[in-house]
Structure formats: structure tokens, C-alpha cells
GULUMDREN-985135 format. One record per residue (C-alpha): residue in three letters; x negated, y, z negated. Coordinates in steps of 0.001 Angstrom, whole numbers, plus 500000, padded with zeros to 6 digits. Each point is the difference from the previous one (the first is absolute). Last residue first. Layout:
# GULUMDREN-985135
ALAXYZ...
END
This chain:
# GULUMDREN-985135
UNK490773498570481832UNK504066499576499079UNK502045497270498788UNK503829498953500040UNK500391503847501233UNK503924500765499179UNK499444501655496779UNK502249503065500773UNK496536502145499861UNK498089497808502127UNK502263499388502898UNK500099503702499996UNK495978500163500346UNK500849497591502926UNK502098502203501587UNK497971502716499940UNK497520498241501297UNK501558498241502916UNK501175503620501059UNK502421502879500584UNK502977498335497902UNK501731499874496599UNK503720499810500272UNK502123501345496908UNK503774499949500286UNK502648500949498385UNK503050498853497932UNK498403499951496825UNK498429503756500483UNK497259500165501599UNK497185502986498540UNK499051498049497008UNK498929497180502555UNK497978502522502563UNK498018500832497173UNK499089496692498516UNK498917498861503808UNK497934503145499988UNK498694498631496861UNK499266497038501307UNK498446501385503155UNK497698502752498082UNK499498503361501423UNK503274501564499326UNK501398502120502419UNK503577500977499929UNK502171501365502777UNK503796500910499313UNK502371500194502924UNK501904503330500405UNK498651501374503084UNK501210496881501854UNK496394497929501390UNK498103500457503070UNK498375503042499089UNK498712498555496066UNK498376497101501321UNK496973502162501657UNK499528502476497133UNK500490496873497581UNK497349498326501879UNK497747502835499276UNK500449499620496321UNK499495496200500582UNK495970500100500864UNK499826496581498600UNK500731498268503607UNK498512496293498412UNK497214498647502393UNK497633499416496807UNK503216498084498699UNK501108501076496297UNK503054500602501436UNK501920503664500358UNK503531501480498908UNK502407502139501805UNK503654499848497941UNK503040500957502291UNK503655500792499577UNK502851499212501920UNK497348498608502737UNK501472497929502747UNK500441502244503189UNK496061501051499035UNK498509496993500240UNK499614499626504298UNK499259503800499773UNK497582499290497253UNK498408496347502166UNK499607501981503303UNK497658502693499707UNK498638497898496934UNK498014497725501972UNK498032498109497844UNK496471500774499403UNK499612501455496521UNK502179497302498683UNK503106500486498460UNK502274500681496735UNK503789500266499598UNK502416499719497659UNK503285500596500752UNK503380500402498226UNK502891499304501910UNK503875500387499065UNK502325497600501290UNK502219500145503115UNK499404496665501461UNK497583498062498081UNK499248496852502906UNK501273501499502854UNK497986503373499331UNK496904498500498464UNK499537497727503074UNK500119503259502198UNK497663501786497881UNK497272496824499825UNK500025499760503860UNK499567503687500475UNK496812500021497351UNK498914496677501770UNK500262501850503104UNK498165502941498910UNK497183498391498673UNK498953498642496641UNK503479497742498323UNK498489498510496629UNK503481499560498855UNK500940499523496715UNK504113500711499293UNK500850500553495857UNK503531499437498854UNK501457502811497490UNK501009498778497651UNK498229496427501356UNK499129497454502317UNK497070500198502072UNK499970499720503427UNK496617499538502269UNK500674501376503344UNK496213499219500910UNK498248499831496572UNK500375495909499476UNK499880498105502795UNK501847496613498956UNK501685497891502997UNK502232497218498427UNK503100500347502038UNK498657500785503063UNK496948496888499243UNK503586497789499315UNK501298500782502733UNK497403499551502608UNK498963496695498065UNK503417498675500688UNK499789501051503684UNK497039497781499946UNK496313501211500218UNK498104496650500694UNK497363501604502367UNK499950498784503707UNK499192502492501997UNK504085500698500559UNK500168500405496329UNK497389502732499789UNK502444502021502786UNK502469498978497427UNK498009501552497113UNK498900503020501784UNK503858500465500859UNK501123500043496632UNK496668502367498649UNK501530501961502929UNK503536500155498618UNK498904500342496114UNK497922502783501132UNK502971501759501803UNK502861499541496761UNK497042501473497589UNK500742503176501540UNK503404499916498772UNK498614499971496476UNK499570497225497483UNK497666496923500186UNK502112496700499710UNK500162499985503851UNK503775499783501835UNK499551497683502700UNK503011498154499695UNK499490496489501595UNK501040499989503508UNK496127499307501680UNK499483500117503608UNK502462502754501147UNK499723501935496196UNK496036500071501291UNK500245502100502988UNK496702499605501817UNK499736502397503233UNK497132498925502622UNK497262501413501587UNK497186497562500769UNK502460497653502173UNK501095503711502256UNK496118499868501141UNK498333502912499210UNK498957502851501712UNK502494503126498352UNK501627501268503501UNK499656496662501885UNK501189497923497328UNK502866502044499079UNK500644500385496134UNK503016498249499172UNK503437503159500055UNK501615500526496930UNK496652500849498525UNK499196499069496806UNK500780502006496605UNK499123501424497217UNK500842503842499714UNK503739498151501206UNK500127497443497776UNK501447496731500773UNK496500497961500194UNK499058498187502774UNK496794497641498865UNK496945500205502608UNK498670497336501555UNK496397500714502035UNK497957496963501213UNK496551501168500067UNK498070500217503290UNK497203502203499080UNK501334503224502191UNK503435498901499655UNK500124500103496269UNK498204503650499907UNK502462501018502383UNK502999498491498536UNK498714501766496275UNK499853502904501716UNK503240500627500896UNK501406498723497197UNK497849502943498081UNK501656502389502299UNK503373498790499840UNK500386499846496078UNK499891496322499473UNK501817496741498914UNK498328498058498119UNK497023497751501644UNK499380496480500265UNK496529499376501926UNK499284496428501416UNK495945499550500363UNK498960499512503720UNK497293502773500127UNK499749501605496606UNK501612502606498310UNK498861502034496936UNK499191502809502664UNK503643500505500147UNK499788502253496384UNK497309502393501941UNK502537500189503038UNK502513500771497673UNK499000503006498674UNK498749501595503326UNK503530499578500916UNK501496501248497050UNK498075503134500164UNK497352501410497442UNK496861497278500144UNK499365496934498325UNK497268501207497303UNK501245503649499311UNK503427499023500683UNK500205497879497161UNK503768499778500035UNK502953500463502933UNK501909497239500473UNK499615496317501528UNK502639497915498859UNK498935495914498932UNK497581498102502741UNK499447496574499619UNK497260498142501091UNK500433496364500166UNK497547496903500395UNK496837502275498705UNK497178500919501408UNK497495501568497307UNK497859502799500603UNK502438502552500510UNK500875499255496034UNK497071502609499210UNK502216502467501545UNK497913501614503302UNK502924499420502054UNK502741499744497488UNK501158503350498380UNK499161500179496488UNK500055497092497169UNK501454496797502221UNK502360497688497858UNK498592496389500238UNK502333496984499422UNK498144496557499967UNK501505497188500705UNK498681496065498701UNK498101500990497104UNK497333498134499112UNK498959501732496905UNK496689500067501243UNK500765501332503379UNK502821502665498133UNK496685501052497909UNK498011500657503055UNK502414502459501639UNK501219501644496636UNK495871500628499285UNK499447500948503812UNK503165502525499897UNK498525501421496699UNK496252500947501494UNK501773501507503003UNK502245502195497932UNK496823500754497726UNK498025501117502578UNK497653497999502036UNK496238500107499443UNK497470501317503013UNK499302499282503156UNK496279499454500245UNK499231498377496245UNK499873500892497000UNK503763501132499610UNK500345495980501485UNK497645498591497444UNK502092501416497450UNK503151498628501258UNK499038496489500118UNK498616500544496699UNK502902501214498164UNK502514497283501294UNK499862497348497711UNK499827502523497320UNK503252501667501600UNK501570496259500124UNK498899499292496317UNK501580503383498630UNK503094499579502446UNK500407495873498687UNK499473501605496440UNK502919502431499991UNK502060497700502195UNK501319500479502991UNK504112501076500499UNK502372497672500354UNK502247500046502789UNK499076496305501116UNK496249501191500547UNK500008503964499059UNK497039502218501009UNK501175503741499567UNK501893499582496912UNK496364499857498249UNK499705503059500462UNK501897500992497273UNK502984502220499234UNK501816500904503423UNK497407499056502536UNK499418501309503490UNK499548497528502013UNK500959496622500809UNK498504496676500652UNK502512497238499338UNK499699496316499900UNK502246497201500452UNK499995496275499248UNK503192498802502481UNK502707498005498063UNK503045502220502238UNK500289502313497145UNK496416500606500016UNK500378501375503584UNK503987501858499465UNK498137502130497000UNK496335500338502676UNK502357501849502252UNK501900502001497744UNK496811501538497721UNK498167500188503827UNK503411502201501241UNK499683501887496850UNK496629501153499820UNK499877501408503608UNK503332501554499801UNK499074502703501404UNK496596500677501937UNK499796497456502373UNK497536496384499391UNK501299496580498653UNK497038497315500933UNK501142496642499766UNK497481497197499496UNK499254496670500699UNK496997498273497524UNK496171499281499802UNK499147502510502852UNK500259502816497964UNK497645498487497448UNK496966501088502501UNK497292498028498047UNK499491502514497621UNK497058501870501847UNK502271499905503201UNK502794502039497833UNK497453502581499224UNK498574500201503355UNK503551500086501423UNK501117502897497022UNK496920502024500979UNK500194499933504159UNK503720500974499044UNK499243502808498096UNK497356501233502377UNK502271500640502476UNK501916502751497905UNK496963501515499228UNK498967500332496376UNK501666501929497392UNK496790502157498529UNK498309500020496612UNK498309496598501014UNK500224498673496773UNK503693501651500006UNK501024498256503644UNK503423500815499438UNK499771497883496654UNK497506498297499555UNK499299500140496205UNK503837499007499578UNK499378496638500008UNK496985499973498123UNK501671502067497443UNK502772497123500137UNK497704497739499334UNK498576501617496756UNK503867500272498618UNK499970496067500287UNK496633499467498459UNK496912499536501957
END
């Protein structure tokens, strides 16, 4: 094979594509174990964290594994989606695989996974196929923590199959209802099934409901439950500790972590936006809870992995006439989250947006979310087979929620979407590009930010 070669590979199974259907939700995790067992079960070669939720996911693992490898500890980081190649998906030491160590691993591979479509239950997708490569490459690479983001949900999440030392749970919002179900407490329960009996979980603070859950789920398994108190009010834990008799679970699995009590540095994160400021805070407590196992994770490494976190896409600022804001923000939350950083952090400046989708995000809630924060707008689509490309009819749903006055463009391609949205801001504007991961990265692309791409 050649490098492009194993990435059709890759990609071959994706969403069960061989098999034209996605498999059962079971059935992932019977194929990622047989997998994994067929490689010697790598998982078992070296601790991990597993960082599941639906915001922040990315960011709290980028900030986790930064105050890790500052503290001498040989990292690696599973995470998913990609900006520009998928290599950035398996990174030892926060660099990513290399061309040829992919091509030999999916080589390596190939057979294993062709006797398994052969045989009785089938080949794993590509998600599954991916998280066994990153798996068994950290084991050769001997690293001493792994960091694994979970893809979708958690209980049938290919990373269910490994127990970890720490699971860490960021904000649980609404996103990919059709898989985890359309309430926050259905939601969560599918993200809790990453737990396992006796393994610590750190969790941000939560919307009631999905708290709720979460110290159910813990309880049932026997878990110990912190959870990080956070300021905000949309955010926030009980005044009042869960009662033991009312929630069944004893008070020691339930309690609150404040970090800034343990730890006085500043805990202001490199990455911008005020949403940043609760990842940073539970990557800080996942690294003192890893502390109190015994990991070398000094306050001095806390500091210096805030201070040295990159995560490019999420908030990502770039200087200019007018400055240009990335943020791959895909749910309604992340849409709210990115609007309020935008307002304390480019008070009273014009906005011109760009945005572009997937076919199954939740719009009903992103637009409105949007909407406060569009001057003028610019709808655009990836190249992504999931790409929302039918844009004329998301103009007829933007176009309610905006002032009557606001100008909506279309143009098909992200970089020239990006070029429209520029000679539409003056100098003393804004542009903010946001919607999705792909748009983002097909920004990236056009400002010549992608080091290297697939």
C-alpha cells in the first residue's frame, strides 16, 4: 500500500460500508475486543484516561495530556475528528503518526480484519479499526499514559472496552440524538456507560438532569463520583450534596472537587474563550486526582500544560484587519458558548459569519443559538459526504431568526465563502467561521494554517 491506499482502507469501513448497514450497537464492542485480542490486547500495555461528554471533549484530553508530558510522562492521544490529516488522530508525545508507520500499521492490520468480515461477527468499522491502531502503537511506543477521547456516546464506544484509571466526563449537551437518544437524561446515561466499577470519575459541572444521571449510573457500579463546581449558573452543582437515601449512593462516591482550593496557580488555559476556562478546570482536577494515584503531575507541570495547551480550531484567533475566529462549535451549546465568548472578547464589533453543517446536527437549536451574533452571514458547505449542501433551504430557516436587514450569501466553496465574508468586514470587524470541524478546517486551509493535509 501507499499512504493514500491506507487511508481508502481506512475509510472502506466506514459505518459498516462492506456491510452496507451500521451494525448493532453491541456488536461494536464484541468487534473492537476481538480486534484488540487479535493484537495482543495493547490496552492493557499502559494506564489510560478516557475523556468522554459532548463539549469540550477535545480540549480537556489536549489539556490533560499538555500538564502529562510536561510532568516527563510519554503521552499519547487518541482523538477524533481530524482537522487536516488523519494522522492527528494517533499522536505519541503530541506528534502525530507517521505516513509510513500508518501505511505499515494498516498492512499489519489488513488480515486480522479480513478474516474477521469472513468470519461470524463481522469486520469493525473504521472508528474501531483506528482506536486498535492508536491502541497498539502507544504499546509499542511505550508510552506511559494514554489519553483516549471517546467518538459517540460511551456505552457501546469502542473505548468501552478498555478500563481505564480515570474517566472523565466534560458537559453533556444535546448532539447525536439519533444514536443517544433526545433528552438529556437519556443522553447521559449512554455517555455513563464508559464507567466501570471502582474507576474514579471527574466530571464538569452538569445540567441537573444529566448530573442526575451520571450519580445513578456511578452508584449503580460503584464508581467514585467528583464533580468540579463551576460558577455558572446553566452549569452548576447543587447547593445542597445529593442525599444518600434519595439518589442511593454513599455520600464518599459523591463528592465536589474545587480545584482553585487544591491548586493556587492561575488557571487561566492558553486556549481562548470563556468556555475554555471549564475544561482547563477539570483537565486540572483529572490531573490531581491522577496525582493522588501516584503520577508525577506537579503543580509546575499543571501550569505549564495550561500554558502550553494547543487545540487548534476551537476558539482559534487569528490576527488581522479584520481578525478571523475558527470555531468548530456543532450543537447548540457550543453555538451559545462560542456567542458569549465572542461578546467579552470583541465587544461591540461587527460580525460576519460563515457557516456550514452537517446533515445531522441539530439545527433547531444551533441558528437560534447563532442568530444574536450574525451582522451578516455567508452559508457555505464541506467537501464532507455528511456536509448539509442543501443551503438554499437553510437560508429559508436562518433567515426568521435574523434582523430583516442582514445580508445572506451562499457560496458553495469554504474558501471562497471565507473570501466573501472577508470583503464584507470592514478593518474593525469581525469574521468567525463556525458550524463544523470541516468548515473549519477548509478555513485552516485557505489562510495557510494546515502544516500538512491528507
Amino acid at each position: 500500500m501507499d499512504y493514500q491506499q491506507a487511508l481508502d482502507y481506512l475509510y472502506s469501513f466506514i459505518g459498516g460500508q462492506q456491510g452496507t448497514q451500521r451494525p448493532p450497537p453491541m456488536l461494536n464492542l464484541v468487534r473492537t475486543r476481538a480486534l484488540l485480542a487479535a493484537l495482543g490486547n495493547p490496552q492493557h500495555a499502559m494506564p489510560s484516561v478516557i475523556v468522554a461528554g459532548t463539549k469540550g471533549k477535545g480540549s480537556t484530553a489536549a489539556l490533560l495530556e499538555a500538564m502529562a508530558r510536561a510532568a516527563g510522562l510519554r503521552t499519547g492521544l487518541w482523538t477524533s475528528p481530524h482537522l487536516h490529516t488523519y494522522r492527528e488522530r494517533i499522536q505519541v508525545n503530541r506528534q502525530p503518526i507517521a505516513r509510513h508507520e500508518l501505511v505499515q500499521a494498516v498492512e499489519s492490520i489488513q488480515p486480522i480484519v479480513e478474516a474477521m468480515a469472513s468470519g461470524p461477527i463481522g469486520a469493525p468499522v473504521t472508528f474501531a479499526i483506528g482506536f486498535a491502531l492508536a491502541l497498539r502503537y502507544f504499546a509499542e511506543r511505550n508510552v506511559d499514559l494514554a489519553i483516549l477521547e471517546v467518538g459517540v456516546g460511551g456505552r457501546f464506544d469502542s473505548a468501552a472496552v478498555v478500563t481505564p484509571i480515570l474517566n472523565v466526563m466534560t458537559p453533556i449537551s444535546y448532539d447525536h440524538m439519533d444514536l443517544l437518544g433526545d433528552t438529556l437524561v437519556q443522553i447521559a446515561w449512554e455517555k455513563a456507560g464508559i464507567m466501570k466499577p471502582g474507576v474514579p470519575v471527574i466530571s464538569a459541572a452538569q445540567h441537573p438532569e444529566a448530573l442526575g444521571a451520571l450519580v445513578r449510573c456511578a452508584a449503580e457500579i460503584g464508581a467514585p463520583l467528583y464533580v468540579v463546581r463551576e460558577a455558572t449558573p446553566e452549569l452548576a452543582v447543587p447547593d445542597e450534596p445529593f442525599q444518600p437515601g434519595a439518589w442511593r449512593i454513599p455520600v464518599e462516591h459523591y463528592l465536589e472537587v474545587e480545584p482553585q482550593q487544591r491548586f493556587q496557580r492561575d488557571l487561566t488555559p492558553s486556549l481562548a474563550g470563556t468556555f475554555q476556562i471549564v475544561n482547563a478546570r477539570l483537565a486540572t482536577a483529572a490531573a490531581l486526582l491522577l496525582r493522588d494515584m501516584g503520577s508525577p503531575i506537579s503543580d509546575a507541570a499543571i501550569a505549564a500544560g495550561l500554558a502550553g495547551t494547543r487545540w487548534p480550531g476551537r476558539m482559534e484567533i487569528i490576527d488581522g484587519a479584520p481578525p478571523v475566529v475558527l470555531d468548530g462549535a456543532h450543537n447548540g451549546e457550543s453555538i451559545h458558548q462560542l456567542v458569549v465568548s465572542l461578546n467579552r472578547m470583541f465587544p461591540g464589533r461587527k460580525r460576519v459569519v460563515v457557516f456550514g453543517a452537517s446533515r445531522d446536527k441539530d439545527l433547531a437549536r444551533m441558528l437560534p443559538a447563532l442568530a444574536p451574533a450574525v451582522d451578516a452571514l455567508v452559508l457555505t458547505a464541506s467537501r464532507h459526504p455528511r456536509a448539509l449542501v442543501a443551503l438554499h433551504d437553510l437560508r429559508q430557516q436562518f433567515a426568521p431568526l435574523l434582523r430583516s436587514d442582514t445580508p445572506i450569501d451562499i457560496v458553495l466553496d469554504p474558501a471562497e465563502a471565507l473570501a466573501r465574508a472577508r470583503s464584507l468586514a470592514t478593518p474593525d470587524d469581525l469574521v468567525c467561521v463556525t458550524g463544523s470541524l470541516f468548515i473549519v478546517a477548509a478555513a485552516r486551509e485557505a489562510l495557510g494554517l494546515a502544516e500538512e493535509k491528507d
